[in-house]
N, C-alpha and C positions, 0 to 999 in steps of 0.2 A: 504494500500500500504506500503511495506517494504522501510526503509531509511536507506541508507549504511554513511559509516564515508565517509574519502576523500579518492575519487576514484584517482589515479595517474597516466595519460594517457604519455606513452612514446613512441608508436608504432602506426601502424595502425591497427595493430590487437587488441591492447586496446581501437581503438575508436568503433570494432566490437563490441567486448564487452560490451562495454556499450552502446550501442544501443541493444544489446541482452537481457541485465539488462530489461532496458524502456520498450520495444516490449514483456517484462514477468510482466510487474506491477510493475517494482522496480524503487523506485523515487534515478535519478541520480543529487542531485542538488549539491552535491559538490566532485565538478572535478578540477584536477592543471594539466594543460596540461606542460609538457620537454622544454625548449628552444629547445632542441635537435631535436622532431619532425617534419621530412620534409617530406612533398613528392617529389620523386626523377624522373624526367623522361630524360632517356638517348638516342640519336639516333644515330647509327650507321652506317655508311656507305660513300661513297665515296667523298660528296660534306661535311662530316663531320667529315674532318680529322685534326681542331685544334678549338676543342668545347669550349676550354676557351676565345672564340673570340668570341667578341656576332655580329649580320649580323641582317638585315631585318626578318629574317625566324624566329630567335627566337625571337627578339622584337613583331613579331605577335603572337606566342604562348604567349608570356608573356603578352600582352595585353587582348588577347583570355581569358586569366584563369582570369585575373583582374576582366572583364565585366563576365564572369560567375560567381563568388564569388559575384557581385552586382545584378545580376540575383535573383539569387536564396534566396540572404537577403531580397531582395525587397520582393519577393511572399512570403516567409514564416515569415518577421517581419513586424513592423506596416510604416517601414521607406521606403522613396522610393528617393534611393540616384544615378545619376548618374554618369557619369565618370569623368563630370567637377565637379561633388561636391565633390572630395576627395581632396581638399583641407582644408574644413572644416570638413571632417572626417578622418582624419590620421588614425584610429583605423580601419579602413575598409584597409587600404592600403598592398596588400599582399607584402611581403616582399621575393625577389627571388636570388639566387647565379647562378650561373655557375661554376662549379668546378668538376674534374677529371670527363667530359664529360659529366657531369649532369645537367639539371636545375633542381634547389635546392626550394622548393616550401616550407614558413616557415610557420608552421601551430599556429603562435599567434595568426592570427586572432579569431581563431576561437572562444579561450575566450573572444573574445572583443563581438563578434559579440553575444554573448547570453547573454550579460549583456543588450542588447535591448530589453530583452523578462521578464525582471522584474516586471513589470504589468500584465502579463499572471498568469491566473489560474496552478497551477500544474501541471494538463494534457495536456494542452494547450503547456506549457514549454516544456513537455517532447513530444509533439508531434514535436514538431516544430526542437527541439533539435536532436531527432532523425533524422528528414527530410533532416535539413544539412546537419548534419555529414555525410547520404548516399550517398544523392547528391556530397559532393565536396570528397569522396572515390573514386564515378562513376569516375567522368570528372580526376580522377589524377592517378586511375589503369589500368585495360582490359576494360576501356570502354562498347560500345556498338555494339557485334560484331555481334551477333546472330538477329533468324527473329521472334522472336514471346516473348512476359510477360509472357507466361502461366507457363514456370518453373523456373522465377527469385527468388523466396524464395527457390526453390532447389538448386540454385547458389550459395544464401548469406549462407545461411547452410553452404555448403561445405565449403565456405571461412573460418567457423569460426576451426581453430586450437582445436587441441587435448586439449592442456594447455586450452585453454578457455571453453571446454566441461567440462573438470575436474573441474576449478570452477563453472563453473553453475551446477555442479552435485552437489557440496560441497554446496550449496545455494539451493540443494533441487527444483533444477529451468530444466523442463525438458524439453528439444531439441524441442518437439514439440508444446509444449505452447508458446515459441518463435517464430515458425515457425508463428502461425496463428496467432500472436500481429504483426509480421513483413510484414505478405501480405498487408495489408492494403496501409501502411507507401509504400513500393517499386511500387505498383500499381502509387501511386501519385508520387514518386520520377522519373519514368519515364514520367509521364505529365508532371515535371518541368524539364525535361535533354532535351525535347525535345524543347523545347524553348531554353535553354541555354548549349547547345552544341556547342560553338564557339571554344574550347578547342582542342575538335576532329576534329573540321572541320579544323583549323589552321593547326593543325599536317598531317592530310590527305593532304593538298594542298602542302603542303611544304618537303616531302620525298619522294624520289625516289619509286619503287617498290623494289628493292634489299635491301631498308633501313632495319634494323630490330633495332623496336622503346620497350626498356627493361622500365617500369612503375616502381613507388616504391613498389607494391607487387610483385614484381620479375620476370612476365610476358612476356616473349617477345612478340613483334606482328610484323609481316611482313608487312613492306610498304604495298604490294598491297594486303594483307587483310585487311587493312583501308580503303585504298584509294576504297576498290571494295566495301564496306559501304556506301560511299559518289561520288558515280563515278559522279551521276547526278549534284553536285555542281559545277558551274560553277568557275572559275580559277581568284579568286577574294577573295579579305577581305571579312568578314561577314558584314561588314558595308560600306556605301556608303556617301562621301560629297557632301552635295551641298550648293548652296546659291541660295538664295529664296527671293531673295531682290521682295519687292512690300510695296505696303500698307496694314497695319495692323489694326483690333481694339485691343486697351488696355486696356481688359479688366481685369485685376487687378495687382497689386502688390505686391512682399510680400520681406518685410522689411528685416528680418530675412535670409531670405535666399537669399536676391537678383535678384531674377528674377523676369521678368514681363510673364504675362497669356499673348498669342497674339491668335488674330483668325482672318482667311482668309477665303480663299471658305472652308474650312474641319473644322474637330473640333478645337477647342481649343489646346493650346501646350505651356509649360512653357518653359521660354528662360533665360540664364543666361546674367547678364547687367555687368559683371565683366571687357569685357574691355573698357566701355564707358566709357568718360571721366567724372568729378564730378557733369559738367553745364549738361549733355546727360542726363546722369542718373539722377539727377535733374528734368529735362524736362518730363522726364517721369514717375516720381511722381506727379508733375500735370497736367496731362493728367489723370493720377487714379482719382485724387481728383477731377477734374470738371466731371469725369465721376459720381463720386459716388454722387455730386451735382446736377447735371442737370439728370443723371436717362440715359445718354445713351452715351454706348462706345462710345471716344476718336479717330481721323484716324491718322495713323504717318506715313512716308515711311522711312521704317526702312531698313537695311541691315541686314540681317540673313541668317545665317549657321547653316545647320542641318545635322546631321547624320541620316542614316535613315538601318537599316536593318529588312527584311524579310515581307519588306514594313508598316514599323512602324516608328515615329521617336524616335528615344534613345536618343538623348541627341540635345538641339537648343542653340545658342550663338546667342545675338544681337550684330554684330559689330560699329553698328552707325548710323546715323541718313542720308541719301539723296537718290538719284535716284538708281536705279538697277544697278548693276558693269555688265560689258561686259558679263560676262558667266554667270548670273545668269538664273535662269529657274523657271519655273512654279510648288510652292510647290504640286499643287492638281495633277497635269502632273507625277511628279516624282512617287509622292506614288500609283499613278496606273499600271505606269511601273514599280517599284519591285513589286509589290503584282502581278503582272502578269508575273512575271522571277522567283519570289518563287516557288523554288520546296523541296519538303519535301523528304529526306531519306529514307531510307525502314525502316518498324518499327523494334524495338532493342529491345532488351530485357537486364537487369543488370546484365552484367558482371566484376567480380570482381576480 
């Protein structure tokens, strides 16, 4: 496998590139991404006529891309970080502007986030490196507009600029040896867009059809070509509250990262203890400890709150320790009712 000096990514078309590099057998392990690097997405239209004002609409887009950047690290690094964990991970935290009608999407993460993959084999790095970088291209240009995978490597092709052909010709690296390093990778990249497509969904719910939504590769899309994407989504956040107060087993703790393991009627589901107080969270370290003494989970009645989309839960907080609060509801109730309101999109294919 060929190893180039430092790669210097300032574009999105340099992060093409270097995925074009990987998908031909060329090891890309040292890259210095611009501060300058953003992705830019601007909407246009009538309810968006003083975009430097940020409103509900865009705090959900900004949300939406957060939790897909955690999406997509989870599935392809060893880490599995939720949305309350970004407190202990700054380095995940995307960084966003609003300026001259844009949100401004800053792409540091992205070297933070492959310095997770420093235990990986070579190939492994460069798979995974690659997978990103696709994935968070997808969710921040053209989307996912078309009905079928079967010519998304025709797609990524065509994205790739003349200037970029000329250097891989100059590397002796040709167009179609990319092509068939690159199916593989985009096959999978759409398994994991489809899961974490909160991005497009956000956008779709929240623009008019007259809107026309301009991507950082310079794309327009018409409102109601999104929204005719996602017509079946229901007129709601990607994710769902609830509180789910009952009794729980406690079956483990972990130190380090602060949450407890809890299980009710359904599987198991780790909870953050961050807003208990010192005696709570206390309590609930011995509750672990006579479990792991006596050989069998601990019962608490706990107050918890859970997010839950596409009938999964994302992310559990225990608020405290007593009886169920007035509106709480049945954890096992709930996640049968979204798994049974879940409905899936028409398939997409990577558009770039």
């Amino acid at each position: 496998m060929k190893q180039l000096d430092m790669l210097h990514v300032n574009t999105i078309d340099d992060l093409l590139f270097v995925t074009a590099l990987d998908a031909a057998g060329v090891e890309c392990a040292n890259i210095e991404y611009s501060g300058d690097l953003v992705f830019k997405l601007k909407i246009t239209g009538e309810k968006w006529d003083n975009p430097e004002l940020l409103d509900y609409r865009v705090a959900q887009i900004i949300d939406s891309f957060q939790r897909d950047i955690l999406g997509i690290v989870n599935q392809h690094t060893r880490l599995k970080v939720s949305i309350n964990d970004l407190s202990k991970h700054p380095d995940l935290v995307v960084k966003f502007k609003v300026e001259e009608g844009c949100i401004k999407i800053f792409a540091e993460t992205l070297q933070k986030i492959l310095e997770y993959t420093k235990e990986f084999t070579t190939e492994d790095k460069m798979k995974t490196m690659r997978m990103i970088f696709l994935s968070v291209i997808v969710i921040s240009s053209s989307w996912l507009l078309t009905t079928t995978v079967e010519k998304a490597a025709d797609v990524y092709i065509a994205k790739i600029d003349n200037e970029t052909k000329i250097r891989l010709k100059e590397m002796d690296i040709e167009i179609e040896k990319v092509r068939q390093g690159v199916e593989p990778t985009i096959q999978k990249a759409h398994k994991t867009l489809s899961q974490e497509k909160r991005t497009p969904k956000a956008v779709a719910r929240n623009v008019d059809k007259d809107d026309v939504i301009t991507t950082g590769d310079g794309n327009e899309i018409k409102g109601e070509t999104l929204k005719a994407v996602y017509a079946d989504l229901p007129d709601q956040t990607t994710y769902k509250t609830y509180r789910v107060d009952a009794k729980y087993k406690v079956t483990a703790y972990n130190f380090e990262k602060r949450k407890a393991e809890l299980k009710g009627e359904e599987r198991p589901f780790w909870a953050q203890t961050n807003y208990l107080k010192d005696n709570e969270r206390a309590h609930l370290i011995e509750l672990d400890a006579l479990a792991i003494k006596s050989g069998k989970p601990q019962i608490a009645e706990l107050q918890v709150t859970v997010e839950i989309s596409e009938g999964k839960i994302t992310s559990a907080t225990i608020a405290g320790f007593g009886p169920p609060r007035e509106d709480a509801v049945s954890l096992s109730a709930v996640l049968n009712q979204e798994k049974q309101a879940t409905v899936q999109p028409q398939q997409a294919t990577l558009q770039f």
